[in-house]
VOPAGU-2260 file (C-alpha; in pm, 1 decimal, decimal comma):
REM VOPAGU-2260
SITE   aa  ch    i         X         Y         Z
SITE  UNK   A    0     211,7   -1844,9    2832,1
SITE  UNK   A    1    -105,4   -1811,2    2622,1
SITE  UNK   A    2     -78,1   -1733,4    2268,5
SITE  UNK   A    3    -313,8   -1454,9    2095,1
SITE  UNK   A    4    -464,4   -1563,8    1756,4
SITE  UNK   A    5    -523,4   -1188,1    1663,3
SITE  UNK   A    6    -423,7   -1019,8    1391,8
SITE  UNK   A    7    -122,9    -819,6    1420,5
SITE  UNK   A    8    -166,8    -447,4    1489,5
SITE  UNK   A    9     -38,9    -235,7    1271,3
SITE  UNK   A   10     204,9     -46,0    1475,0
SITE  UNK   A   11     390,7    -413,1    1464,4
SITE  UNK   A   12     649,1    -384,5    1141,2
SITE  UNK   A   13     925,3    -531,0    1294,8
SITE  UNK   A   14    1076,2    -714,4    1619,0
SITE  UNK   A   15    1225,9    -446,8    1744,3
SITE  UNK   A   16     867,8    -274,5    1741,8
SITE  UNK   A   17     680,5    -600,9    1882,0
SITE  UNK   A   18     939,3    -588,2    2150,9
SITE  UNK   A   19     955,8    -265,8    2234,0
SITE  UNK   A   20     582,4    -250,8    2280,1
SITE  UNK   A   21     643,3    -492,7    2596,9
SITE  UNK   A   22     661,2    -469,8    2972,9
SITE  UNK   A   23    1002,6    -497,8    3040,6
SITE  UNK   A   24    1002,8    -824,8    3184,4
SITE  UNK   A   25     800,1    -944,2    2927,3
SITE  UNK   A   26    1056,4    -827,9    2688,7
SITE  UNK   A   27    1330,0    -989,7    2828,0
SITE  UNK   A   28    1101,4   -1325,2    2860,2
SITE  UNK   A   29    1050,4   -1279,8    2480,9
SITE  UNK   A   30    1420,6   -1196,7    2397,8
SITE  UNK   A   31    1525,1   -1565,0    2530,3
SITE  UNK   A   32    1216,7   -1697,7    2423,3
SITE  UNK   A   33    1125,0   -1556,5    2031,6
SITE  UNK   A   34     963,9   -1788,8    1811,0
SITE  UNK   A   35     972,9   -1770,6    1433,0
SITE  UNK   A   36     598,1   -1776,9    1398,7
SITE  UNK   A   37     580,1   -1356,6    1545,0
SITE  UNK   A   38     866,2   -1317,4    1263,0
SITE  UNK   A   39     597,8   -1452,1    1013,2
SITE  UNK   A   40     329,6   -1267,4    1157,9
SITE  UNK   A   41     558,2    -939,5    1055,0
SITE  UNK   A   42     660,8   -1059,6     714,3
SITE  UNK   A   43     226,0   -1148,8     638,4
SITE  UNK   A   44     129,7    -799,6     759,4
SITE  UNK   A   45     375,1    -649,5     515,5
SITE  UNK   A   46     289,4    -872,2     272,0
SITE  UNK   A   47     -97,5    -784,6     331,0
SITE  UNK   A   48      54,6    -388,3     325,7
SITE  UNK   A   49     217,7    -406,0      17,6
SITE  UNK   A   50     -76,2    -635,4    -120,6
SITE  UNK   A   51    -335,7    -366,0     -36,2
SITE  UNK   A   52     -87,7     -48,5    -160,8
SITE  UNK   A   53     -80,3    -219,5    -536,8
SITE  UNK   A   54    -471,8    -233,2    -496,5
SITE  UNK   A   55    -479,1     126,9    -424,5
SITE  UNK   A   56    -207,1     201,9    -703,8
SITE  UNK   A   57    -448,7      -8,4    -931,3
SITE  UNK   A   58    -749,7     127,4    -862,8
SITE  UNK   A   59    -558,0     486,0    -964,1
SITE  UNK   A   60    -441,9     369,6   -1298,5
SITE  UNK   A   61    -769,0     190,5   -1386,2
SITE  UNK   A   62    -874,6     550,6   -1298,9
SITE  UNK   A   63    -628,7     725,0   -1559,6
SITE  UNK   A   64    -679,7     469,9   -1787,9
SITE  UNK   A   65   -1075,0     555,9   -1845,0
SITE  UNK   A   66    -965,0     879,4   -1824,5
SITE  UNK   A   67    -729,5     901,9   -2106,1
SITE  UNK   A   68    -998,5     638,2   -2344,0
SITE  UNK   A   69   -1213,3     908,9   -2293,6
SITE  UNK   A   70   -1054,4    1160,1   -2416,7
SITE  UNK   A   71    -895,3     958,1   -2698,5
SITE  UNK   A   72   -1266,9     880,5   -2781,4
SITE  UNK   A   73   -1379,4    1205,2   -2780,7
SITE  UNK   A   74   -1067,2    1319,5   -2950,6
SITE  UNK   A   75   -1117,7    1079,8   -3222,5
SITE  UNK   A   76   -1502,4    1163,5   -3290,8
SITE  UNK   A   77   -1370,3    1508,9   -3281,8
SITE  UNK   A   78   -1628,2    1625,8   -2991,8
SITE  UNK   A   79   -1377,4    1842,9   -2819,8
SITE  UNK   A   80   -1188,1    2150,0   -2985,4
SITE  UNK   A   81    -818,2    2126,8   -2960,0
SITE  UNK   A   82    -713,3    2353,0   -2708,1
SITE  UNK   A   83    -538,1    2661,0   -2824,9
SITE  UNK   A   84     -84,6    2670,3   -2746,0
SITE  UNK   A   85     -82,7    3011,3   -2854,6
SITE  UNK   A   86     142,2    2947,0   -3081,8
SITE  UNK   A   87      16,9    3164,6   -3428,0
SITE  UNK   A   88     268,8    3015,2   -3661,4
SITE  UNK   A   89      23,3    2727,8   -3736,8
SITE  UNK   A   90    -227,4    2888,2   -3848,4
């Protein structure tokens, strides 16, 4: 029984899903003989998942962030006119 050194696809989330991606006799084979090390090969590709999602999510608030200085700057050095609420009773 050879062992692959891959890394794991990413339709693998779970052992249900590993398994059910077998030949059936390989399946069985697997049932009676599951190691931990797949089971930690699931938990690091979440963990890589998750890992890259908060990059993403970072990325976006970095994004915001530079956004909103902006505007405070601009705001501030009174660049921009203040957009109108039509609302008369300040006036």
């Amino acid at each position: 029984m050879s062992q692959s050194w891959e890394p794991l696809p990413s339709i693998y989330r779970s052992k249900q899903e590993f398994l059910a991606s077998l030949p059936p006799w390989r399946r069985l084979l697997q049932k009676l003989n599951w190691h931990p090390t797949i089971d930690k090969k699931v938990q690091r590709y979440a963990m890589e998942q998750n890992i890259e999602q908060l990059k993403n999510e970072n990325a976006r608030l970095e994004a915001i962030e530079s956004r909103l200085a902006l505007f405070e700057r601009e705001h501030s050095c009174g660049l921009t006119p203040h957009p109108s609420t039509g609302d008369s009773s300040s006036l």
